[in-house]
SEMAR-537548 format. One record per atom (N, C-alpha, C, O): residue number from 0; residue in one letter; chain; atom name; x, y, z. Coordinates in nm, 3 decimals. Layout:
BEGIN
REC  nr rest kette atom       X       Y       Z
REC NUM    A     A   CA       X       Y       Z
...
//
This chain:
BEGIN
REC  nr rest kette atom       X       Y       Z
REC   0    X     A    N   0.860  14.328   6.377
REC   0    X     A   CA   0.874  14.205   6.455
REC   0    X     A    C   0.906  14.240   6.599
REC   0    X     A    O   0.972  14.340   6.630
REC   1    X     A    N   0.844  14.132   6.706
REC   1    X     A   CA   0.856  14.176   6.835
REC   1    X     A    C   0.935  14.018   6.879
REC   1    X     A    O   0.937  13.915   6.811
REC   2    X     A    N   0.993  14.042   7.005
REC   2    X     A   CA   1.048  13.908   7.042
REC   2    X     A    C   1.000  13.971   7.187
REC   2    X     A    O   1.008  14.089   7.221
REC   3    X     A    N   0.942  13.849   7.271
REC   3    X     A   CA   0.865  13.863   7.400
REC   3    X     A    C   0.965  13.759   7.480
REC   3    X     A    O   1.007  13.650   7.440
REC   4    X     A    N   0.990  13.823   7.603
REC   4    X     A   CA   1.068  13.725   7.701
REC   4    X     A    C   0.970  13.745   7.862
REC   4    X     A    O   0.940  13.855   7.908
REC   5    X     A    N   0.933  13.610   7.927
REC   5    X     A   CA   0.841  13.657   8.015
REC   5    X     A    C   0.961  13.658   8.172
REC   5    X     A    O   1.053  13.581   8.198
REC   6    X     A    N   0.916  13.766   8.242
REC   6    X     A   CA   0.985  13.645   8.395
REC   6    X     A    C   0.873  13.665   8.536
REC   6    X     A    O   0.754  13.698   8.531
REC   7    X     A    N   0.955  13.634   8.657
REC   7    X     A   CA   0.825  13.694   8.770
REC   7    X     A    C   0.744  13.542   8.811
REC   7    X     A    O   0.675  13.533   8.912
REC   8    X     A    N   0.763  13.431   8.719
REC   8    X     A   CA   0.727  13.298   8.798
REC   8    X     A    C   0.761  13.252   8.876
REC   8    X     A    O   0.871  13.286   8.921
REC   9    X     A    N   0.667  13.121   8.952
REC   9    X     A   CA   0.743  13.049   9.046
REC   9    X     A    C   0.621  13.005   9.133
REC   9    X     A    O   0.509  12.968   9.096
REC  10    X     A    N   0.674  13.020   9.269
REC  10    X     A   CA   0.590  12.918   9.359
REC  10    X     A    C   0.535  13.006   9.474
REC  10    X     A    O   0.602  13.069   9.556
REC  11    X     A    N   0.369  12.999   9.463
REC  11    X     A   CA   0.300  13.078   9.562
REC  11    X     A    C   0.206  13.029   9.645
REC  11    X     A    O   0.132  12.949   9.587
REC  12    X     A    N   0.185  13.043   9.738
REC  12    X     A   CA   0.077  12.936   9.842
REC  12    X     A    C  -0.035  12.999   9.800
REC  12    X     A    O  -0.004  13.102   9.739
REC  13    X     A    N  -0.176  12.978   9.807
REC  13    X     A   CA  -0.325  13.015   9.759
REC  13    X     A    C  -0.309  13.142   9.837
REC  13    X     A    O  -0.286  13.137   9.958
REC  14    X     A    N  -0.319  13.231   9.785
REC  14    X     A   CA  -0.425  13.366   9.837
REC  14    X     A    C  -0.282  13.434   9.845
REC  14    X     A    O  -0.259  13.499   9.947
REC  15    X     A    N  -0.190  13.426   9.752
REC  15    X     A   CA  -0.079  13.512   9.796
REC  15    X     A    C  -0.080  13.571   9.623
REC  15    X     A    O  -0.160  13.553   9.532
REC  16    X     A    N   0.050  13.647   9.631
REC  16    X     A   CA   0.054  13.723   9.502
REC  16    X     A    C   0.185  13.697   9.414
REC  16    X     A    O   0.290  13.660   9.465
REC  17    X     A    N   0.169  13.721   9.280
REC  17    X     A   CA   0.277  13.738   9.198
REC  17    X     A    C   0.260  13.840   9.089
REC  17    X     A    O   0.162  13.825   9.017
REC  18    X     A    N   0.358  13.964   9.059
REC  18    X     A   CA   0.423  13.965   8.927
REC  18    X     A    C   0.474  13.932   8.806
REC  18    X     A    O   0.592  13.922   8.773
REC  19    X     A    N   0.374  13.916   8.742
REC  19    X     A   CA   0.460  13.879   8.612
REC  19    X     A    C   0.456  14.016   8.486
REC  19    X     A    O   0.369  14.096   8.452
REC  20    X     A    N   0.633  13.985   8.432
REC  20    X     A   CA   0.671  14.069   8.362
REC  20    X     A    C   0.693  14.035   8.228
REC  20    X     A    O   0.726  13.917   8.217
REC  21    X     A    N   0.686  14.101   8.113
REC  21    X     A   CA   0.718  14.054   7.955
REC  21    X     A    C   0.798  14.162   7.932
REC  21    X     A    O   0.751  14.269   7.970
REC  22    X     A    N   0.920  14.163   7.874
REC  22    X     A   CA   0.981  14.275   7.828
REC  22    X     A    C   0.993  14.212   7.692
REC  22    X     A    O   1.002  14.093   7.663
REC  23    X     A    N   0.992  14.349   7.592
REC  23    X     A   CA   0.962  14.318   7.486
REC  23    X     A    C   1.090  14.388   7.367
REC  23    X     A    O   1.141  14.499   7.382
REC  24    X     A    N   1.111  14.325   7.292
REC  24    X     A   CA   1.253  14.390   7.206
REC  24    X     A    C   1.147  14.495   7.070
REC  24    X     A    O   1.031  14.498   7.029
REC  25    X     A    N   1.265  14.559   7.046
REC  25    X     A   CA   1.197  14.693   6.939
REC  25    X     A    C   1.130  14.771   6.945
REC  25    X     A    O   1.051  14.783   7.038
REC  26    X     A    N   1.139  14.859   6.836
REC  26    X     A   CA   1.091  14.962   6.853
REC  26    X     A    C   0.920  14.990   6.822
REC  26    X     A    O   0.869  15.102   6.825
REC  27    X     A    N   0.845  14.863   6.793
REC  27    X     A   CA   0.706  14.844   6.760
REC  27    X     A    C   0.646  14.858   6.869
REC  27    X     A    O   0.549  14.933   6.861
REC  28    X     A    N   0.673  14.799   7.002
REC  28    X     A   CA   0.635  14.757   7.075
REC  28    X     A    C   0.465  14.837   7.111
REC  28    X     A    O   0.372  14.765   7.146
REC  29    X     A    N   0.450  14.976   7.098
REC  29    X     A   CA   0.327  15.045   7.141
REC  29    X     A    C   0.239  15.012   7.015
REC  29    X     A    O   0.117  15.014   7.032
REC  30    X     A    N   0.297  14.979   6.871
REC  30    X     A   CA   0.148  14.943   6.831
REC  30    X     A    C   0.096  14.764   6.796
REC  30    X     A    O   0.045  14.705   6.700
REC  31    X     A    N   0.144  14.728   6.938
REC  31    X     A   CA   0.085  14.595   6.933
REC  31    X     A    C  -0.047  14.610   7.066
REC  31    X     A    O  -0.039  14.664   7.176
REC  32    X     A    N  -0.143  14.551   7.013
REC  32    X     A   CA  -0.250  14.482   7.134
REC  32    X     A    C  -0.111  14.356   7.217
REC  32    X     A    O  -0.028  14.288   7.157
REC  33    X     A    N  -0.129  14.365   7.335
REC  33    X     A   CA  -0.041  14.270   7.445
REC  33    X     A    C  -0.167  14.192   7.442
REC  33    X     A    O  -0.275  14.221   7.390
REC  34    X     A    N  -0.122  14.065   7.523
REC  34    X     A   CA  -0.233  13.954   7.570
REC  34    X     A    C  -0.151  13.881   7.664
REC  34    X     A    O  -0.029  13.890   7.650
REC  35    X     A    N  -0.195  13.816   7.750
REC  35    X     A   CA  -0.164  13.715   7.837
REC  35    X     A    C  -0.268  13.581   7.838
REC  35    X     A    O  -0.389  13.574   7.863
REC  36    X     A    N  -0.175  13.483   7.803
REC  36    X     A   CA  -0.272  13.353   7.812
REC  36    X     A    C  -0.175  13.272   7.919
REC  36    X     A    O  -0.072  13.311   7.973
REC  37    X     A    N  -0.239  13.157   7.930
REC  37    X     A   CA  -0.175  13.022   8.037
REC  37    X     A    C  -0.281  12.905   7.960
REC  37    X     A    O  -0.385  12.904   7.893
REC  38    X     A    N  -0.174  12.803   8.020
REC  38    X     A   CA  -0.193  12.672   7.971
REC  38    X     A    C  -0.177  12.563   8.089
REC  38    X     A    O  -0.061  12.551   8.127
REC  39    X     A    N  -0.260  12.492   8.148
REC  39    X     A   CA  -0.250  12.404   8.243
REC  39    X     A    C  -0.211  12.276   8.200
REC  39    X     A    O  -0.244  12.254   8.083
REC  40    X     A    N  -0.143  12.170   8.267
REC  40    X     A   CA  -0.112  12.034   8.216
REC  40    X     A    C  -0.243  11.965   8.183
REC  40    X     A    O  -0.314  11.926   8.275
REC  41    X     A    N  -0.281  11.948   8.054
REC  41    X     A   CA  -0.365  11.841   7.976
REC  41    X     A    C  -0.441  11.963   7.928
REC  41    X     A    O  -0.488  11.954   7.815
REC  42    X     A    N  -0.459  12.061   7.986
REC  42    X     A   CA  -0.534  12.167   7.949
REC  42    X     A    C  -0.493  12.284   7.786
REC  42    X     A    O  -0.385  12.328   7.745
REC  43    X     A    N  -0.653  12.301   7.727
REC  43    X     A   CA  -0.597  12.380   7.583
REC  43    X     A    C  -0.540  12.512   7.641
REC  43    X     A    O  -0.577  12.524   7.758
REC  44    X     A    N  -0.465  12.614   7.601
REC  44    X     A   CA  -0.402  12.762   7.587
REC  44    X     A    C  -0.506  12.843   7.634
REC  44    X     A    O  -0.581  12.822   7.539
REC  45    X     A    N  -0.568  12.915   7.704
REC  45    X     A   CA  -0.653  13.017   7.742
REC  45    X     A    C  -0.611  13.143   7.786
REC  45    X     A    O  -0.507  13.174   7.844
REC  46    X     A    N  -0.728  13.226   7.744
REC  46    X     A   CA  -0.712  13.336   7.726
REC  46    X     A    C  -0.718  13.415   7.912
REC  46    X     A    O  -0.787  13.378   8.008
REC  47    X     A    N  -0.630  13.513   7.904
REC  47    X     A   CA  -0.631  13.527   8.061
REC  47    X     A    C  -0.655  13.706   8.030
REC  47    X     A    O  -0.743  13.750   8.103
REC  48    X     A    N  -0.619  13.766   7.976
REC  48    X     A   CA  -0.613  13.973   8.038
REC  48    X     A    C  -0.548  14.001   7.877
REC  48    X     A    O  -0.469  13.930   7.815
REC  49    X     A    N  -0.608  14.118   7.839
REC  49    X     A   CA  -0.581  14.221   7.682
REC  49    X     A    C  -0.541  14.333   7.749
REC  49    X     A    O  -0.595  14.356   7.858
REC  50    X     A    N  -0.470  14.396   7.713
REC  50    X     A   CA  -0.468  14.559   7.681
REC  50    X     A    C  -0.445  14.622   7.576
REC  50    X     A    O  -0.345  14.598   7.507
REC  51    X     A    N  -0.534  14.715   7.544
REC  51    X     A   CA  -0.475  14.828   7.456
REC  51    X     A    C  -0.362  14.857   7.404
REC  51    X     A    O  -0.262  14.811   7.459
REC  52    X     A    N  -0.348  14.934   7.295
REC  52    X     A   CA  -0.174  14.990   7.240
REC  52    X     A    C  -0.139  15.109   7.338
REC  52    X     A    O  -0.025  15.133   7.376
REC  53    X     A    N  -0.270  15.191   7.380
REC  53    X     A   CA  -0.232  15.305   7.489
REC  53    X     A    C  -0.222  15.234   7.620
REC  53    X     A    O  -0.163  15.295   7.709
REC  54    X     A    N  -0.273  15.103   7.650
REC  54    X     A   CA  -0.329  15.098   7.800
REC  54    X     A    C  -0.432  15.150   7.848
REC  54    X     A    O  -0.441  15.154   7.970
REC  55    X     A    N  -0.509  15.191   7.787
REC  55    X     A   CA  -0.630  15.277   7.858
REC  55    X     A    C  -0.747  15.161   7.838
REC  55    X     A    O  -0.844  15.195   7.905
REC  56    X     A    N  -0.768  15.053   7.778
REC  56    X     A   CA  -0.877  14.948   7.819
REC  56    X     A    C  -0.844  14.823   7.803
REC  56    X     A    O  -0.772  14.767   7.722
REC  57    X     A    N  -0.906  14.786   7.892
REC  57    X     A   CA  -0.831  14.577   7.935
REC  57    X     A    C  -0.944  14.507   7.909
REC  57    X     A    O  -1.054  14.561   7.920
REC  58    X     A    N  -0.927  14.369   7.869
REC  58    X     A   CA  -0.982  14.300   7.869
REC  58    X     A    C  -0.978  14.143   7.992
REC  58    X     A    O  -0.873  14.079   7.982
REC  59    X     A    N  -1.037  14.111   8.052
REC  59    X     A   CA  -1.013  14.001   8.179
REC  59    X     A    C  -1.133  13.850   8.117
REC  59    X     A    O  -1.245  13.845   8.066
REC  60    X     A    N  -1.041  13.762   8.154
REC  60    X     A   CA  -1.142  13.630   8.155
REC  60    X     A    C  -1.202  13.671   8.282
REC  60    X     A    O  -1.170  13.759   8.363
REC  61    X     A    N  -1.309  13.572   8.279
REC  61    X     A   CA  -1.411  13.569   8.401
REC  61    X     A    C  -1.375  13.537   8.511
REC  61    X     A    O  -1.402  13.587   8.620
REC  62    X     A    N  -1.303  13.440   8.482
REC  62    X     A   CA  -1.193  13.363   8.584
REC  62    X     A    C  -1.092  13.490   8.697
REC  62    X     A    O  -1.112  13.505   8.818
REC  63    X     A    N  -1.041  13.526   8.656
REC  63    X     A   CA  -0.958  13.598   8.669
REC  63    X     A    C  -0.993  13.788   8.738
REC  63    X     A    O  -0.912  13.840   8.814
REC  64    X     A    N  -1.098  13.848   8.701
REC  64    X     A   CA  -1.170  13.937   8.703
REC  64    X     A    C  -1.176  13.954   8.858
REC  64    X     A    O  -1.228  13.884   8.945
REC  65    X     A    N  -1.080  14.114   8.864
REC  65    X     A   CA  -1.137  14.119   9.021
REC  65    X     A    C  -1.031  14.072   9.079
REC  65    X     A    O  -1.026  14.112   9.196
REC  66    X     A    N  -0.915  13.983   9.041
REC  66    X     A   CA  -0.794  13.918   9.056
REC  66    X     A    C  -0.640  13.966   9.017
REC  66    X     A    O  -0.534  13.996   9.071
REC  67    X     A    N  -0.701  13.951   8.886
REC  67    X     A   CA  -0.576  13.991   8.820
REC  67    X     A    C  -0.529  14.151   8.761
REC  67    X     A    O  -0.626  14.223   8.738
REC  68    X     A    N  -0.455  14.185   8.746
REC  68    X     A   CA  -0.463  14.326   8.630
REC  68    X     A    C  -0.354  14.316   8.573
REC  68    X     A    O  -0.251  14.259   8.609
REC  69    X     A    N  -0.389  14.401   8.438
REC  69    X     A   CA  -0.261  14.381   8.315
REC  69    X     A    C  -0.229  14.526   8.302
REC  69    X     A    O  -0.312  14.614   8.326
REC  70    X     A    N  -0.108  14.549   8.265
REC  70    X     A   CA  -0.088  14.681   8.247
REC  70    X     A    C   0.053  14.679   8.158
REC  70    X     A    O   0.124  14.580   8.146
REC  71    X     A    N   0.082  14.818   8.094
REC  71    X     A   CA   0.206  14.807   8.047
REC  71    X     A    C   0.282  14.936   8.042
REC  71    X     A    O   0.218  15.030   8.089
REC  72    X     A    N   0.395  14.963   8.000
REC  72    X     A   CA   0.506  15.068   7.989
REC  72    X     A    C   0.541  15.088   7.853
REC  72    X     A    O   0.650  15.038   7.824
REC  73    X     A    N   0.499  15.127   7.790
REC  73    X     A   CA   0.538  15.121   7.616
REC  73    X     A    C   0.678  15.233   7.663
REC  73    X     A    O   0.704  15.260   7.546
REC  74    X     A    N   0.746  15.287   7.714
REC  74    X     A   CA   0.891  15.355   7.754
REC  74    X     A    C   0.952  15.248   7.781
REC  74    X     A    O   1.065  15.294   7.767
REC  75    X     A    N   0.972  15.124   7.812
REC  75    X     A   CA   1.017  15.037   7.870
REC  75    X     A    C   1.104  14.911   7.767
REC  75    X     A    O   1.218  14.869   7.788
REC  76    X     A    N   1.029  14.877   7.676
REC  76    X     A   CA   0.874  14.843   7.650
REC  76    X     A    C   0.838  14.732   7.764
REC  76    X     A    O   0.922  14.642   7.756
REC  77    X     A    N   0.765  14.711   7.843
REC  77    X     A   CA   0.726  14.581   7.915
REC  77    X     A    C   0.566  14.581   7.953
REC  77    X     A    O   0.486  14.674   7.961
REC  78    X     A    N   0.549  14.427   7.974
REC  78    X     A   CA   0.382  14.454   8.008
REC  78    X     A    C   0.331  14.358   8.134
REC  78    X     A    O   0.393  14.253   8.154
REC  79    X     A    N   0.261  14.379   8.186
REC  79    X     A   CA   0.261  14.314   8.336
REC  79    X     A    C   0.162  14.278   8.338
REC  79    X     A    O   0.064  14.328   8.282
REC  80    X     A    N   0.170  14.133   8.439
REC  80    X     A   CA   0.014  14.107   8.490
REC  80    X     A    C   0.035  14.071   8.642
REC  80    X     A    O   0.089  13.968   8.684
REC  81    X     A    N  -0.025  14.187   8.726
REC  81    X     A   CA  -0.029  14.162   8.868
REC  81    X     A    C  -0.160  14.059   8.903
REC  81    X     A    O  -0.278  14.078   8.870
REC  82    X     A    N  -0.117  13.968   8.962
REC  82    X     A   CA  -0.203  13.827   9.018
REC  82    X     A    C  -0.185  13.862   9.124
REC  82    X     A    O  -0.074  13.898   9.166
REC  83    X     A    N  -0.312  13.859   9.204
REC  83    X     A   CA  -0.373  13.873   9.361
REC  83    X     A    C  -0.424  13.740   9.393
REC  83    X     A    O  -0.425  13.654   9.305
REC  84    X     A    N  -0.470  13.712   9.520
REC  84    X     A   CA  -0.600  13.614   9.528
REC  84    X     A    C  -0.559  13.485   9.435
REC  84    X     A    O  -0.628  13.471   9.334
REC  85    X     A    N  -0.462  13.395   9.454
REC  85    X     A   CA  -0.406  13.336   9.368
REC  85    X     A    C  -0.461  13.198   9.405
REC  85    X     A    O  -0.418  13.146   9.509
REC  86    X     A    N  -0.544  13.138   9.335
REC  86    X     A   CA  -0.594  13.005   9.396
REC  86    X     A    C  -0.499  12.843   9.322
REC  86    X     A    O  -0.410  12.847   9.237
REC  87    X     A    N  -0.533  12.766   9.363
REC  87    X     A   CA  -0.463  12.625   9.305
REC  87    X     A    C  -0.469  12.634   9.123
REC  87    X     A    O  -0.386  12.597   9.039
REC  88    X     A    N  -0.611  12.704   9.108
REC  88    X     A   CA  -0.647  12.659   8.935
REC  88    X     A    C  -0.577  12.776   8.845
REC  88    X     A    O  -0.580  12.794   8.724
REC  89    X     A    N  -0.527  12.833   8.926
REC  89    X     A   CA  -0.450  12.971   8.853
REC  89    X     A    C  -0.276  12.873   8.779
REC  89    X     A    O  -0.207  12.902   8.681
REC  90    X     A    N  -0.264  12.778   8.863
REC  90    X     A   CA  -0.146  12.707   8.803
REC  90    X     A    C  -0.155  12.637   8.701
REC  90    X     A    O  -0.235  12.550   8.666
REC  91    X     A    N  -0.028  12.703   8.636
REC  91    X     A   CA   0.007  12.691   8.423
REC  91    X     A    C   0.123  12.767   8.401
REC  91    X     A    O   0.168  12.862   8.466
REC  92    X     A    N   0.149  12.732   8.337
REC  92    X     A   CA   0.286  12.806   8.184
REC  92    X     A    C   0.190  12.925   8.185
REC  92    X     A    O   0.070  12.898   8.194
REC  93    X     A    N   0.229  13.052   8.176
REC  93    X     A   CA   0.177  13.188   8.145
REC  93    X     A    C   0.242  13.215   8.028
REC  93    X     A    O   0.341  13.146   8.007
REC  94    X     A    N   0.213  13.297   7.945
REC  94    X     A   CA   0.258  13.287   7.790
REC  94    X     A    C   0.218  13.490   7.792
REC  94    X     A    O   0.123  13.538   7.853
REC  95    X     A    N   0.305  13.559   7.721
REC  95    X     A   CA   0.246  13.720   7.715
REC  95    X     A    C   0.296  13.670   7.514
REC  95    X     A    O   0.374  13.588   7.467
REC  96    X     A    N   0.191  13.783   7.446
REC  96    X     A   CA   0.181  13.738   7.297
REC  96    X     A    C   0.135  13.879   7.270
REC  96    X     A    O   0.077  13.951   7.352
REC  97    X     A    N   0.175  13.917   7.117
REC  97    X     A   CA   0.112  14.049   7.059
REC  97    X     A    C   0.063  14.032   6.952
REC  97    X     A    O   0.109  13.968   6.857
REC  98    X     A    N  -0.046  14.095   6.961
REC  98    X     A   CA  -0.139  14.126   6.823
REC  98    X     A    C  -0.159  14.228   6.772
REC  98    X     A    O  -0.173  14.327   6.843
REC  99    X     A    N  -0.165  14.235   6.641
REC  99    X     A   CA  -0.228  14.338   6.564
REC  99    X     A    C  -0.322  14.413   6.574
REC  99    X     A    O  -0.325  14.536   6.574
REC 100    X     A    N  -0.420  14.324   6.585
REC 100    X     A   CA  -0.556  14.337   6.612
REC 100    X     A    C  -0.645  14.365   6.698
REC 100    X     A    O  -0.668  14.274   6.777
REC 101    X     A    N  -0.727  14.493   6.716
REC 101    X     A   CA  -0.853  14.516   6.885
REC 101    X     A    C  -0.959  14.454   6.809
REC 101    X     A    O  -0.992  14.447   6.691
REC 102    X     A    N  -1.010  14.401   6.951
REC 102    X     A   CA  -1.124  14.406   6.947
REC 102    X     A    C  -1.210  14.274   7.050
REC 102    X     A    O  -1.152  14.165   7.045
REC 103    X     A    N  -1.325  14.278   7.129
REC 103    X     A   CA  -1.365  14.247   7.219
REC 103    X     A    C  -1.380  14.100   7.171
REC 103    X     A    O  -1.372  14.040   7.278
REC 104    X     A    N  -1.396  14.016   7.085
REC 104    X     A   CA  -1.384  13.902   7.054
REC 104    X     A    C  -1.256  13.849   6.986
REC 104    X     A    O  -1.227  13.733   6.956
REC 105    X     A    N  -1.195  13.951   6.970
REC 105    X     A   CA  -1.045  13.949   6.837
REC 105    X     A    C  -0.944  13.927   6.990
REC 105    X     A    O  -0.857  13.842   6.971
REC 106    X     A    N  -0.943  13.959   7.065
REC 106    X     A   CA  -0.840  13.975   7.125
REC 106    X     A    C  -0.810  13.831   7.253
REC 106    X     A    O  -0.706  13.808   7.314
REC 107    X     A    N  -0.909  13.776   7.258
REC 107    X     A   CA  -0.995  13.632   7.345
REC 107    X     A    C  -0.905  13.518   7.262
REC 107    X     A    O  -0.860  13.422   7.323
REC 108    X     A    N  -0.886  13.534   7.138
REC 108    X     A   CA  -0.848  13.402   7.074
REC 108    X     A    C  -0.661  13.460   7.010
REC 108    X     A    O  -0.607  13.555   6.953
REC 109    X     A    N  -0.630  13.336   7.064
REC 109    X     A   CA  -0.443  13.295   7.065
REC 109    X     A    C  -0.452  13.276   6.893
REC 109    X     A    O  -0.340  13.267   6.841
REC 110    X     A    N  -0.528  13.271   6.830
REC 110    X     A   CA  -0.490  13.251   6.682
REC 110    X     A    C  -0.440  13.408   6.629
REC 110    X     A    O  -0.364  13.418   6.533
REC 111    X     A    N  -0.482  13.505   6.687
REC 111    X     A   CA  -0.485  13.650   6.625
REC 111    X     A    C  -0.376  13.706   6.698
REC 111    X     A    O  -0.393  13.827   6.691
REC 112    X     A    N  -0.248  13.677   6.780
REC 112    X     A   CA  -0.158  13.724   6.812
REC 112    X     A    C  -0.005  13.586   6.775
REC 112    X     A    O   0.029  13.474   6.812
REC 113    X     A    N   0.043  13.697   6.679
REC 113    X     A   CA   0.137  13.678   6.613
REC 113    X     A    C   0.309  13.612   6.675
REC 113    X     A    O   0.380  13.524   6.627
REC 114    X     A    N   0.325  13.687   6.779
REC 114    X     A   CA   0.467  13.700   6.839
REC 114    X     A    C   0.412  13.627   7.040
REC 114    X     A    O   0.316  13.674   7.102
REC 115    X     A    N   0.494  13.527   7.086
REC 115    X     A   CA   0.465  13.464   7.208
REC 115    X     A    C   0.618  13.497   7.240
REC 115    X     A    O   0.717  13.524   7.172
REC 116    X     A    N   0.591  13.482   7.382
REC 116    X     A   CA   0.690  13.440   7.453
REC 116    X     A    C   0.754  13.311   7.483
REC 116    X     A    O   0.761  13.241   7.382
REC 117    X     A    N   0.813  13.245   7.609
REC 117    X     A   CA   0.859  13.131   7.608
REC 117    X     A    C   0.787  13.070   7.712
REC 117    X     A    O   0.792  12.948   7.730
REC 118    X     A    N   0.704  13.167   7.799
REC 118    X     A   CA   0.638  13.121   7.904
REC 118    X     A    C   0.681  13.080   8.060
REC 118    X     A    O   0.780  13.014   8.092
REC 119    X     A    N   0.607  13.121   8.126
REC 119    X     A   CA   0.686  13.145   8.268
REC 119    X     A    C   0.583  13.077   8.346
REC 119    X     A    O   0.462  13.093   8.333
REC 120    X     A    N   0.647  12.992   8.435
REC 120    X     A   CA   0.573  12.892   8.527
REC 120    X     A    C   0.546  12.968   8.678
REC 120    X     A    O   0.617  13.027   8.759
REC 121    X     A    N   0.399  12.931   8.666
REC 121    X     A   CA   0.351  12.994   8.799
REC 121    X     A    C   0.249  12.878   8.865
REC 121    X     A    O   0.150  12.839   8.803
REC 122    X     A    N   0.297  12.813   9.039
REC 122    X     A   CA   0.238  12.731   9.090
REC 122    X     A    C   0.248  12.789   9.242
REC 122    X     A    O   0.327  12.835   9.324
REC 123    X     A    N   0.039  12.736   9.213
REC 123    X     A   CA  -0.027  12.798   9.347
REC 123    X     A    C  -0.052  12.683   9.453
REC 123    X     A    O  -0.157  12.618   9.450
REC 124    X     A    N   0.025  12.664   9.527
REC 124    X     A   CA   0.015  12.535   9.621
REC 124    X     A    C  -0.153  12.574   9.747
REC 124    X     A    O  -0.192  12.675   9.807
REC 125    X     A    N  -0.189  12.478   9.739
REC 125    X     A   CA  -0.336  12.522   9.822
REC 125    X     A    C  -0.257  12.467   9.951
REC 125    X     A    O  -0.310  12.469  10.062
//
């Protein structure tokens, strides 16, 4: 079992940047797939950046690509998603979640990761 706590939210004008951090409890932590999703007001849960149990391959929405990057510290344990280029539609609840499971369609859907966080608010004022 993992327990995920996110922080690093808050309030950013368009085209500026944020950190966000998940630190993660136990000693599992390297053999989970990480994920990062967000959720906009009225909007369903979407999928935002994957990584690996090593870190060595990510996965990016389209959206996001070129923007964002995910990365993590399994010494730590924590897992990050640096946001660049931050536009109005980037604002939502950010959520970091772990899964069991790789794989290039397995890792896209919030049903296949087990353990969430509490979610950390990030707003991009245009």
């Amino acid at each position: 079992q993992v327990q995920l706590v996110e922080s690093g939210g808050g309030l950013v004008q368009a085209g500026g940047s944020l950190r966000l951090s998940c630190a993660a409890s136990g000693r599992t932590f390297s053999s989970y797939i990480m994920g990062w999703f967000r959720q906009a007001p009225g909007k369903e849960r979407e999928f935002v950046a994957a990584i690996s149990r090593s870190g060595g391959t990510t996965y990016y929405a389209d959206s996001v690509k070129g923007r964002f990057t995910i990365s993590r510290d399994n010494a730590k344990p924590t897992v990050y998603l640096q946001m660049t280029s931050l536009k109005s539609e980037d604002t939502a609840v950010y959520y970091c979640a772990a899964a069991a499971t790789w794989g290039v369609s397995v890792v896209k859907r919030s049903s296949e990761y087990s353990y969430w966080g509490q979610g950390t608010q990030v707003t991009v004022s245009s």
